[in-house]
C-alpha positions in Angstrom: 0.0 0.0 0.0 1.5 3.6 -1.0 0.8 6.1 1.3 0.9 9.9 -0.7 2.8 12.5 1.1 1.7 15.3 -1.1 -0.8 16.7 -3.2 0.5 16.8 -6.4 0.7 12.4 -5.8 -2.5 12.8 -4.4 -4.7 13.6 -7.5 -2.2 12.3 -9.7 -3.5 8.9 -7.3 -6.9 9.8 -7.2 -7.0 10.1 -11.2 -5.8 6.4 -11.8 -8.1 4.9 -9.3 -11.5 7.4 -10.9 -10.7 5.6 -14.2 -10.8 2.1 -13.2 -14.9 1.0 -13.0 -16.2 1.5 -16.5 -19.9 3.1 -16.7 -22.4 0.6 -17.2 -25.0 0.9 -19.8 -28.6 1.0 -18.2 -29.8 -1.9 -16.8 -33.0 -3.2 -17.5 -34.3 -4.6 -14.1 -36.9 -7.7 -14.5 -39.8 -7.2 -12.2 -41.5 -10.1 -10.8 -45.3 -9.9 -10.4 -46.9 -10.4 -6.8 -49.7 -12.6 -5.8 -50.7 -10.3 -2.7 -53.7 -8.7 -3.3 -56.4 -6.5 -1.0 -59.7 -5.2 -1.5 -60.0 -1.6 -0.8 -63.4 0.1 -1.0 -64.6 -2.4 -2.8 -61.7 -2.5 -5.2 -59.2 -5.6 -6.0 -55.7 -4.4 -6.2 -52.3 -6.2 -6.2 -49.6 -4.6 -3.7 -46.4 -4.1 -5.2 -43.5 -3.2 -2.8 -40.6 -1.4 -5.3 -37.2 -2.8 -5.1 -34.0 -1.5 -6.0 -33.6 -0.7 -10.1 -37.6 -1.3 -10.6 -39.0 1.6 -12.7 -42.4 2.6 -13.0 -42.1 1.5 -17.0 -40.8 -1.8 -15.7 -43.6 -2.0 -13.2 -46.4 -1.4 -15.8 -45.5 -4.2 -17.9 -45.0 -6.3 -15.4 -49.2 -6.1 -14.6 -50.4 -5.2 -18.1 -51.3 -1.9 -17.0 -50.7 1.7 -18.3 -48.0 4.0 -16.6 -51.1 6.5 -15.9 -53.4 4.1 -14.3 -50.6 3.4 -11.7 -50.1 7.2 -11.2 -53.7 7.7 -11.3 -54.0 5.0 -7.8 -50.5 6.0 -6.7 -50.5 10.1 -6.8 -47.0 10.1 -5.6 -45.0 8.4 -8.3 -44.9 11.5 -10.7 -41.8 12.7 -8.4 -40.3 9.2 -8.5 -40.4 6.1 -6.9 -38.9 5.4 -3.4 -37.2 1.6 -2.2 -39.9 -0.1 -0.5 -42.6 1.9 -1.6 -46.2 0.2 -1.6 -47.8 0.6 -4.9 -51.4 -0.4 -5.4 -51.8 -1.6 -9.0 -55.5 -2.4 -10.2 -56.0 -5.6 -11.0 -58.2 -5.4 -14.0 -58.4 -1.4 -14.7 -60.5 -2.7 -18.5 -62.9 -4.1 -16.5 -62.9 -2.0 -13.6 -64.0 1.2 -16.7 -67.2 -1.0 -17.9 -69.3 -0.7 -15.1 -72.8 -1.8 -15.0 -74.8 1.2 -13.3 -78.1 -0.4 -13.6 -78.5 -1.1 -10.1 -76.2 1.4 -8.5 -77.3 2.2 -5.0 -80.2 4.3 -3.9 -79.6 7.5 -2.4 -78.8 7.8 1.1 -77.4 4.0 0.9 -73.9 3.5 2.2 -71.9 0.6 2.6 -68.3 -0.6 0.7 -68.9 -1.5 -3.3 -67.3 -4.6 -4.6 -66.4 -4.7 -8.7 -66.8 -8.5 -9.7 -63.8 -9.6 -11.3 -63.8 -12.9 -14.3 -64.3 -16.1 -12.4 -66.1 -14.6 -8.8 -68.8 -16.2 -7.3 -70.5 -15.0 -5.1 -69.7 -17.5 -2.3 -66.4 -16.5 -3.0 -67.3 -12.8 -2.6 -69.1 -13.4 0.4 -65.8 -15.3 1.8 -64.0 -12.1 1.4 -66.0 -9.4 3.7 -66.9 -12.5 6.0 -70.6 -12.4 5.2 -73.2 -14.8 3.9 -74.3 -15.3 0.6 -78.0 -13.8 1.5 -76.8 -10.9 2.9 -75.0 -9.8 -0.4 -78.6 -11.0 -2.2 -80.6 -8.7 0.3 -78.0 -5.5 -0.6 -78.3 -5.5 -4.2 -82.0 -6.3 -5.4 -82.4 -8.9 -7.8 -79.1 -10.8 -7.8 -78.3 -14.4 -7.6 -75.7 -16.3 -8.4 -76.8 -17.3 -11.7 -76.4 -13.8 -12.9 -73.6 -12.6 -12.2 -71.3 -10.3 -14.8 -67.4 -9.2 -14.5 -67.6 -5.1 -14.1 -71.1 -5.6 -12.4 -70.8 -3.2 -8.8 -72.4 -4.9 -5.6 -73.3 -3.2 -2.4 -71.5 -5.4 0.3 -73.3 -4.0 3.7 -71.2 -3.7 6.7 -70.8 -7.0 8.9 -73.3 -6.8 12.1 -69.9 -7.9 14.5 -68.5 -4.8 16.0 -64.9 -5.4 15.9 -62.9 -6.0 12.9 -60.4 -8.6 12.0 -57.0 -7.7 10.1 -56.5 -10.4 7.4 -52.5 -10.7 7.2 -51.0 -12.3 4.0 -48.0 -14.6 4.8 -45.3 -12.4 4.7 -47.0 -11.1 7.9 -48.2 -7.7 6.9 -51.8 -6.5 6.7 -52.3 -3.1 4.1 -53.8 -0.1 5.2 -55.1 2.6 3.3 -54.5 5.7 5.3 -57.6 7.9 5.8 -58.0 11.7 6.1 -56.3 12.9 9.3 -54.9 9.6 9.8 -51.7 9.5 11.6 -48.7 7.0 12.6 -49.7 7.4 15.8 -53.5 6.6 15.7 -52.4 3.6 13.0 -50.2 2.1 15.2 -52.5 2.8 18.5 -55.6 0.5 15.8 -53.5 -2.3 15.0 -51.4 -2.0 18.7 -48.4 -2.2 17.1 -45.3 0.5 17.7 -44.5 3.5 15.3 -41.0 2.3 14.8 -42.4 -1.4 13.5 -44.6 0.5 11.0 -41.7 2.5 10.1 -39.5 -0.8 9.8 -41.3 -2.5 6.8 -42.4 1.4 5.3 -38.9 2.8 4.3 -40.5 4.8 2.3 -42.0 6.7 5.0 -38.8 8.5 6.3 -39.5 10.8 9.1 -42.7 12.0 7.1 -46.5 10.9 8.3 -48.2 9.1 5.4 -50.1 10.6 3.2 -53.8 10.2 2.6 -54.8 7.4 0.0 -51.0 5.8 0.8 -50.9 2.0 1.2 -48.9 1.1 3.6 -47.9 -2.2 5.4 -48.7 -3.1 9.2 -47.1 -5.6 10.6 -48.5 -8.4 12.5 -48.6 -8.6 16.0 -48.0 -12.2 17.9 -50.4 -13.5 20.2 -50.0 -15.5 23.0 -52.4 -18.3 24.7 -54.2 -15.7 26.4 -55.3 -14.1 23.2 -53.5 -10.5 24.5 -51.0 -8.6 22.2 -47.5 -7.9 23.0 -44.3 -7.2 21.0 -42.1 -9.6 20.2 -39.2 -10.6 22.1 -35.7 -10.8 20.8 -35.3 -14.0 22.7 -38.1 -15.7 21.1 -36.3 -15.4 17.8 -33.2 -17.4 16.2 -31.0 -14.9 16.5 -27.6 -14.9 14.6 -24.7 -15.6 16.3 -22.0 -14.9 13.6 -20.9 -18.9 13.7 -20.5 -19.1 9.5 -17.5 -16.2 10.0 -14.2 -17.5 8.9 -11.9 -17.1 11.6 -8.3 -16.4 9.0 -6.7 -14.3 12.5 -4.6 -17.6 12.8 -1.9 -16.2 9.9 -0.8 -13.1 11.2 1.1 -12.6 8.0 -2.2 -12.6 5.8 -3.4 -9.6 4.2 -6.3 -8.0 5.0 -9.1 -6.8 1.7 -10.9 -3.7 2.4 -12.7 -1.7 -0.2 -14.1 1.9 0.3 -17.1 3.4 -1.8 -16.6 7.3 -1.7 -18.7 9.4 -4.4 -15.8 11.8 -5.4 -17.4 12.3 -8.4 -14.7 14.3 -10.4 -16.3 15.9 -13.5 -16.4 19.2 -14.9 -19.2 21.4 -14.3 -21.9 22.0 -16.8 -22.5 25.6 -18.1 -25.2 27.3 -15.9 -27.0 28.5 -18.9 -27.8 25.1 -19.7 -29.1 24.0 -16.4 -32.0 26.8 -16.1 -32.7 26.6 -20.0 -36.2 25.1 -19.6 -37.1 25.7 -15.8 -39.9 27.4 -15.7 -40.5 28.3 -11.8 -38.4 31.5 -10.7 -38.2 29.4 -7.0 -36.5 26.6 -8.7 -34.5 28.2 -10.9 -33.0 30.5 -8.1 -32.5 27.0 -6.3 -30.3 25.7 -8.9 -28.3 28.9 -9.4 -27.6 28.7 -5.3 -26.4 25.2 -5.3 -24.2 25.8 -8.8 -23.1 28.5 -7.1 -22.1 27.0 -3.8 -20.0 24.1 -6.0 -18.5 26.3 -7.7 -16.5 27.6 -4.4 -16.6 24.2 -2.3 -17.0 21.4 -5.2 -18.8 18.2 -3.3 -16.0 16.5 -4.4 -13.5 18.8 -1.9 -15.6 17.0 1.1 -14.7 13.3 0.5 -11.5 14.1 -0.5 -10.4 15.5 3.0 -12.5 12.0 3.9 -10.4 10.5 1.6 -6.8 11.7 3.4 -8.1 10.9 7.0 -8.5 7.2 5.7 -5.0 7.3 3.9 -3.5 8.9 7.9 -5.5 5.4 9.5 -4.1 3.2 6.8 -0.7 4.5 7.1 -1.0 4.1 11.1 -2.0 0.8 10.5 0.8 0.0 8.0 3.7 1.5 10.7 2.3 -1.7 13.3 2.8 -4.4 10.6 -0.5 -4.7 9.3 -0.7 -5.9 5.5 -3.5 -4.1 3.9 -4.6 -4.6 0.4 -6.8 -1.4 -0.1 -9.5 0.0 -2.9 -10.8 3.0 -3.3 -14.3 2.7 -5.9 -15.6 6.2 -7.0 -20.0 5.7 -6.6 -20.7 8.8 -8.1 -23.7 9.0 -6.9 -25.0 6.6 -9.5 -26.8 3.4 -8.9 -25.2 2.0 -11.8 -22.1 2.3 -11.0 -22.3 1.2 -7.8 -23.9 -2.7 -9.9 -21.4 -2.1 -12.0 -18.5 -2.1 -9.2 -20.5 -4.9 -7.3 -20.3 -7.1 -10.0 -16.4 -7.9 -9.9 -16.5 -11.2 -8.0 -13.1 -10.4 -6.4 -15.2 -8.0 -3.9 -16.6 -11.4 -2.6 -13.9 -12.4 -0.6 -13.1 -8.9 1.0 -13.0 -8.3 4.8 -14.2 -5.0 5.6 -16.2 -1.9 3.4 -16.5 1.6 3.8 -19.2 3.5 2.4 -21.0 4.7 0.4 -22.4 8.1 1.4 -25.8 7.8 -0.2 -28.4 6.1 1.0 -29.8 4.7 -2.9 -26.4 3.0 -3.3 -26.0 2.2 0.2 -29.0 -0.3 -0.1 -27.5 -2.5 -3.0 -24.2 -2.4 -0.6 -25.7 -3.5 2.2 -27.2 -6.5 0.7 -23.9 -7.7 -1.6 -22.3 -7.3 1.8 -25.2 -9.6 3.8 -25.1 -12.1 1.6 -21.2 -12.3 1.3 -20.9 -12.1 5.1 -18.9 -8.8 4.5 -18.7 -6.0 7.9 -19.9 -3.2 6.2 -19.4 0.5 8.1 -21.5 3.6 7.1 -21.0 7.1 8.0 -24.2 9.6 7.9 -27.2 6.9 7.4 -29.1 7.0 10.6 -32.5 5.0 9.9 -32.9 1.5 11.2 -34.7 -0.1 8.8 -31.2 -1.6 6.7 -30.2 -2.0 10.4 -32.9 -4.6 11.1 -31.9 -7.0 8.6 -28.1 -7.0 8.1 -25.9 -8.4 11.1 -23.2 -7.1 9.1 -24.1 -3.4 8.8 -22.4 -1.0 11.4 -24.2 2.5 11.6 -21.8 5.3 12.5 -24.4 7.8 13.0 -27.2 7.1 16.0 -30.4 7.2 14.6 -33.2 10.1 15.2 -35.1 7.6 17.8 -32.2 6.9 19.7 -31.7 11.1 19.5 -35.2 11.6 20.8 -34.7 8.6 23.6 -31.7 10.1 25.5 -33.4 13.6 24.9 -36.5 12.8 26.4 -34.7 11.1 29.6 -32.6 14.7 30.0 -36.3 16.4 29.7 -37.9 14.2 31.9 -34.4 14.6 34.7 -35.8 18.7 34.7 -38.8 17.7 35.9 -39.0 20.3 38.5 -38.8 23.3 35.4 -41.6 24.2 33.6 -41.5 22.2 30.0 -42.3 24.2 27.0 -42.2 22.2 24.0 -42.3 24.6 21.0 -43.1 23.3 17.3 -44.6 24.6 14.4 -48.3 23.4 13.0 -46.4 20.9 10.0 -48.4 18.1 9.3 -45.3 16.3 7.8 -43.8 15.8 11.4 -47.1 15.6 13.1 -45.9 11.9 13.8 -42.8 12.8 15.1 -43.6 15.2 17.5 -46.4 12.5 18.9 -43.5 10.2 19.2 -41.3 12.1 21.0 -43.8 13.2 23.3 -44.7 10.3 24.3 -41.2 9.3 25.4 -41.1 12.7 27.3 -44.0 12.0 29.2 -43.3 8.7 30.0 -40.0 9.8 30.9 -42.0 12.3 33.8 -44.2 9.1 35.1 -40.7 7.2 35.6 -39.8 10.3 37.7 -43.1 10.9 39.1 -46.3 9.6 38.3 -48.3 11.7 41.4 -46.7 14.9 40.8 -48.2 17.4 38.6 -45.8 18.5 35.9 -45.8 21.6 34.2 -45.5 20.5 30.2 -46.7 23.3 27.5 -47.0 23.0 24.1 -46.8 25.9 21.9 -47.4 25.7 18.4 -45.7 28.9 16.5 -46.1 30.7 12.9 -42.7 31.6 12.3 -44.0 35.5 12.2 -45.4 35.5 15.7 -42.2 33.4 17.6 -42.7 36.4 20.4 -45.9 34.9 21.7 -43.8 31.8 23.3 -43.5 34.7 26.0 -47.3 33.6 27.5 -45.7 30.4 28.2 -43.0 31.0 30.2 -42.8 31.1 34.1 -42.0 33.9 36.7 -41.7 31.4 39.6 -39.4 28.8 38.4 -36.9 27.9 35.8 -38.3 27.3 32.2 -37.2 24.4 29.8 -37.9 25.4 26.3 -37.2 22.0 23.9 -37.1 23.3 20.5 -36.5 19.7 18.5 -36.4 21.5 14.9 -33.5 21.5 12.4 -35.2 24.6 11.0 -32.9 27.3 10.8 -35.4 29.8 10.6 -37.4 28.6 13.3 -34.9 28.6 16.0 -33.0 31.9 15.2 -36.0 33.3 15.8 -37.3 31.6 19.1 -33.2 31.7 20.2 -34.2 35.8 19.5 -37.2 36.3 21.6 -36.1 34.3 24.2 -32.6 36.0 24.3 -34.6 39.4 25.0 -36.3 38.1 28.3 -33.7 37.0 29.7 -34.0 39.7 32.8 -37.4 38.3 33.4 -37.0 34.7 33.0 -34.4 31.7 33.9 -34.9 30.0 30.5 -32.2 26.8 29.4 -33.0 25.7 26.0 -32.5 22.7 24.3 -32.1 22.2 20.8 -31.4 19.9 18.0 -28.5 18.5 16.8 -27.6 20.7 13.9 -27.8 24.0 16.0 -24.3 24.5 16.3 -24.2 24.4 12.6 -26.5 27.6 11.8 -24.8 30.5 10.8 -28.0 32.8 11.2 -27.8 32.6 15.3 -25.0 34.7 17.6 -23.1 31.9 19.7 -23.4 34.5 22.2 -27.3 33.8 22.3 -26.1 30.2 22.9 -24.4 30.9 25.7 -26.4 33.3 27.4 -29.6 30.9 27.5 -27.3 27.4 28.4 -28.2 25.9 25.0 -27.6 22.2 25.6 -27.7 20.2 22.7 -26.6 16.3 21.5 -23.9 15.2 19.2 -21.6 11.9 18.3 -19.1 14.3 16.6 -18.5 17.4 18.6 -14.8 18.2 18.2 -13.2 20.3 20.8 -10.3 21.8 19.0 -8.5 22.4 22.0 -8.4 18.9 23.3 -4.6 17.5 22.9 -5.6 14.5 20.9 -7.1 16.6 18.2 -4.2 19.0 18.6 -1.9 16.0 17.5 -4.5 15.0 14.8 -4.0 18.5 13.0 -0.2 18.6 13.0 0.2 15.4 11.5 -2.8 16.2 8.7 -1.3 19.2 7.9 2.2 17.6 7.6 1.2 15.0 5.1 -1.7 17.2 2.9 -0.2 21.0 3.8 -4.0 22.2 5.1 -6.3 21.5 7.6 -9.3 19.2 7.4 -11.8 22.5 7.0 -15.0 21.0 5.7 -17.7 20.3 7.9 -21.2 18.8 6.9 -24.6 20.1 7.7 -24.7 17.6 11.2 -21.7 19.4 12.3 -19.0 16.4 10.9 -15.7 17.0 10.3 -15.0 14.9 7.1 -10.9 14.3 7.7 -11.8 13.4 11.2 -14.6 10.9 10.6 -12.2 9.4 8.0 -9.4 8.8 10.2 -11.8 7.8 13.3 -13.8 5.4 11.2 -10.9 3.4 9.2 -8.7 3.5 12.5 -11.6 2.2 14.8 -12.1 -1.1 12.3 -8.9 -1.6 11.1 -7.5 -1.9 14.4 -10.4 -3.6 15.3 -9.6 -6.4 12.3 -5.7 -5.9 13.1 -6.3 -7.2 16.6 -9.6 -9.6 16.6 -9.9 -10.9 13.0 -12.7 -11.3 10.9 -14.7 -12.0 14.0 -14.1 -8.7 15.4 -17.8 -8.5 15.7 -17.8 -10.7 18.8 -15.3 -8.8 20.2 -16.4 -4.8 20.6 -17.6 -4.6 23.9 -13.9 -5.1 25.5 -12.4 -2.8 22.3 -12.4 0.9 22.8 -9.3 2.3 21.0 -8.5 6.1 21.4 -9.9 8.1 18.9 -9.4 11.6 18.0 -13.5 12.9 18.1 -14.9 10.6 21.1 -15.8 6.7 21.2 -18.0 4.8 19.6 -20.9 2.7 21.2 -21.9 0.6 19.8 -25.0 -2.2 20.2 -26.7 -4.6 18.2 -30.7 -3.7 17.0 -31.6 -7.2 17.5 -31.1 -11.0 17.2 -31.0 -10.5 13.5 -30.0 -7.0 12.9 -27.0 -5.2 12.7 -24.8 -2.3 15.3 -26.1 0.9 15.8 -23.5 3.5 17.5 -25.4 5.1 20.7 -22.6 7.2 22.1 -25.4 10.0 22.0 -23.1 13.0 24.5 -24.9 16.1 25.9 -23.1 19.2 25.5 -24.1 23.2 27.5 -23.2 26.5 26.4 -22.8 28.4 29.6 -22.6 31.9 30.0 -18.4 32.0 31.1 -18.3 31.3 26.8 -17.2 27.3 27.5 -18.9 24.3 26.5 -19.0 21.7 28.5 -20.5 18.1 28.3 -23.0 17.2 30.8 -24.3 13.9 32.0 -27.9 12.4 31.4 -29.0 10.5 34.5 -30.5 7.5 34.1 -34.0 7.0 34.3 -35.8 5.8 37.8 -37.0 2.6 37.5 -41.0 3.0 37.4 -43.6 2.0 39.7 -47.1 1.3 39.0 -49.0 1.7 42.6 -50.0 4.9 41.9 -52.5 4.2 39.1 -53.2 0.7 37.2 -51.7 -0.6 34.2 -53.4 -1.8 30.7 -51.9 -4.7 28.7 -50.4 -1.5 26.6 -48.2 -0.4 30.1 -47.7 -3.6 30.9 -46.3 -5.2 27.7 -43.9 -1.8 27.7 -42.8 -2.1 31.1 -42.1 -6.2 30.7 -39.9 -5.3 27.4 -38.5 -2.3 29.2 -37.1 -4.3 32.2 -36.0 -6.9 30.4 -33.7 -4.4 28.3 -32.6 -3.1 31.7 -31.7 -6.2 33.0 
């Protein structure tokens, strides 16, 4: 491995390596047809989940069905599909169009409507909304089942049994049709199961609510002998224990395979003339001009190259110890076909160790070339669980927002004694959010104390009228005012009119993670209201390990690692930290390092990493999640988050909800 000490080597490096993956010609990716189907409002549709590659073209010969009837039943796909998206795809749209209205329903009737399709009977219709054959007679005048006609409509009356039974195909998942006002909350309070397992098998979602006419899956809960509901326990399951790893460690003169995936993508800018050409909208032209404009001072590529040189320090760290490293650097370019095309050199099959990539599109075919080659694969900025459930190999650098909101809520609930304001704006996209984090909060406050009243406000702000947060504050005690928003806007101005009472009020804040990256808001604000705020990356340029990071960067590359993204990440840092942590880690342990991370805490130049395993099946998710203050003698300083109480139920009884909570939450504890 040749380590370059300047540069000029650098790029001159950096150009051979760009050049060595050809560009693939587009793929054409074979869908396969499902067999799940559901009836919704009387309609028969198949459920197709999108997988990586599929195109909405693809998808439309794949059922015999026009590209605008999809987008017709799916509003959303005109923007473009998203991995794991549910599409509901009519079954016969033809026949569905030839309706016979001759005996549509009588005003004032209600009731779901059923379209029969070629082949139906009507004991097989009546199978379907668990009725009876007469009560489908008696709703629609004059039918039998000698005369019945594809197309024809039928009133199907609603069932006389009050509660209604979820019919779950068997993959496990039941799909729901979300209604007006419908949220992720209220779903997952119906079918009692939690927002994160709706979240799991929805990728799709993000942190966004549904939308209204959105299919999306539920999955099913397990029951026990008792008939009650609770959520499955790790333990229950056939967890993977890692026993297929080869264990190589014994020849210490072996060289180790690792591959990085870093989206340099080196390429000459286009003309901006040419990139506004044909926009129409002034908003999204200025857009364009602002980004073109912000690459033309910092080119994206700047940022993984200082990424790039922290690996290349690790690497050569690793190299002075005796470890043999045979190393490759694969440009993504943000393309998914470049990223197949790289994946499809066998060699990769027998590597020990990947890096990357950046973006989460390309990170999904990664993560599942790496799965089934029993590959450790370590990401940098991904932070949702859902990869993390299925891949045992998959470490996530980044903590996810729920863990985020977890530890947050737990230093809410610790101020108990304040009074809580909990500001937000009225956004119907994180509506779902907001009800999640809550929720921790206050049961946060019932761990601390259930009979105590607890002042907790929620003020909902137009970004115009920020001042009126002032009605919610307290004279008589200390105020907490959680802002959880990565809206700039929003919390320059709330940081503003909370600055300004100041003489009236003992207000701490606490804000979100990004905070320390808006440019908009005077640190001095900061530190005059105690902002505390979370981060795994907080570099304190002071400390002397950093120090000692800095010289040696800037004697190999002549600068200093500069760029920092949006989350406050220091890209020549997290490339150093990263490689060095799982190097060493494969230096020391062997491909079995896995099993081998709870006693392994190297020193690192930003802080440790944490790191624990999502479940039986899943992969690690890093939940070193530290608190850090502003105070008002300009330092920062981190701060501890006390562990939570353990809770006690004597106060007021608990449903099967509380009590299937508190079961799984002890048995984490223990």
């Amino acid at each position: 491995m040749i380590l370059y000490q300047n540069s000029k080597l650098l790029f001159l490096f950096l150009a051979a390596f760009l050049l060595q993956v050809p560009l693939e010609a587009q793929e054409t990716v074979s869908v396969e047809r499902t067999n799940n189907k559901v009836i919704l409002e009387g309609t028969v549709y198949y459920i197709h989940v999108v997988k990586p590659g599929e195109t909405l073209y693809a998808i439309s010969k794949a059922y015999n069905v026009s590209q605008k009837e999809i987008a017709v039943e799916n509003p959303g796909v005109i923007s473009g599909l998203q991995i794991g998206q549910a599409l509901k795809i009519p079954v016969d749209p033809k026949i569905q169009n030839e309706l016979d209205t001759s005996d549509m329903p009588e005003p004032g009737e209600t009731g779901k409507y059923h379209t029969i399709l070629p082949g139906e009977t009507l004991y097989g219709i009546a199978r379907i909304y668990d009725l009876k054959e007469e009560d489908i007679e008696e709703a629609n005048r004059g039918l039998s089942p000698e005369n019945l006609k594809p197309g024809k409509r039928l009133r199907i009356p609603e069932p006389e049994t009050g509660e209604e039974e979820h019919s779950y195909n068997e993959e496990g998942f039941v799909y729901h049709k979300v209604k007006r006002k419908e949220t992720l909350y209220s779903i997952a309070g119906y079918f009692k199961v939690s927002i994160e397992e709706i979240r799991a098998v929805n990728p799709e979602l993000g942190w966004g609510g549904p939308k209204t006419g959105q299919i999306i899956r539920i999955p099913a809960p397990q029951l026990r002998d008792n008939g009650s509901t609770y959520l499955a326990d790790e333990s229950e399951m056939d967890a993977y224990d890692y026993q297929e790893l080869d264990d190589r460690h014994a020849n210490i003169n072996r060289s180790y395979r690792v591959a990085f995936f870093i989206p340099f993508d080196f390429r000459e800018m286009e003309p901006l003339d040419s990139l506004i050409k044909d926009v129409k909208s002034a908003s999204r032209k200025n857009r364009i001009v602002e980004r073109y404009r912000r690459e033309q001072n910092i080119p994206q590529s700047v940022h993984f190259l200082e990424f790039f040189q922290g690996t290349l320090l690790a690497i050569d760290s690793m190299r002075q110890i005796g470890m043999k490293l045979d190393v490759r650097y694969f440009d993504t370019r943000k393309s998914l076909d470049r990223t197949r095309t790289i994946l499809s050199d066998d060699e990769l099959e027998d590597f020990d160790l990947f890096f990357g990539p950046f973006y989460d599109y390309n990170l999904e075919l990664v993560s599942e070339f790496a799965r089934q080659h029993r590959i450790p694969l370590v990401t940098p900025f991904h932070n949702d669980l859902a990869l993390l459930q299925t891949n045992p190999y998959l470490f996530q650098l980044s903590p996810s927002m729920e863990k985020g909101y977890k530890e947050t809520a737990k230093l809410v609930a610790s101020k108990h004694m304040y009074n809580i304001v909990y500001v937000r704006q009225n956004d119907s996209v994180d509506a779902a959010k907001h009800e999640y984090f809550k929720q921790l909060i206050f049961d946060g406050l019932d761990d601390y104390h259930p009979s105590d009243p607890v002042r907790f406000k929620e003020v909902i702000l137009e970004l115009k009228h920020t001042d009126k947060i002032i009605h919610s504050l307290s004279p008589d005690k200390p105020n907490l005012v959680v802002v959880p928003t990565a809206d700039e806007a929003l919390a320059s101005s709330v940081v503003q009119s909370l600055f300004y009472q100041l003489k009236n009020y003992d207000i701490e804040v606490i804000g979100g993670p990004h905070w320390t990256e808006f440019s908009t808001i005077k640190f001095k604000y900061f530190h005059e209201l105690n902002l505390i705020f979370y981060s795994s990356f907080w570099v304190d340029y002071h400390a002397p390990g950093v120090e000692d990071y800095m010289t040696k960067y800037r004697s190999h590359f002549y600068n200093e690692p500069g760029i920092i993204s949006t989350k406050g990440v220091n890209y020549g840092i997290l490339g150093y930290d990263m490689s060095f942590y799982f190097l060493n880690a494969l230096r020391k342990y062997g491909s079995r390092f896995i099993l081998s991370l709870d006693e392994y805490q190297p020193g690192l130049v930003q802080g440790p990493f944490q790191f624990e395993r999502l479940s039986g099946n899943g992969g690690y998710e890093n939940v070193h999640i530290p608190f850090y203050q502003f105070f008002p003698d300009m330092s920062i300083r981190q701060i501890e988050v006390p562990d939570l109480p353990l809770r006690h139920y004597f106060f007021n009884p608990m449903d099967n909800y509380k009590k299937r909570k508190y079961l799984n939450n002890e048995r984490k504890r223990n």
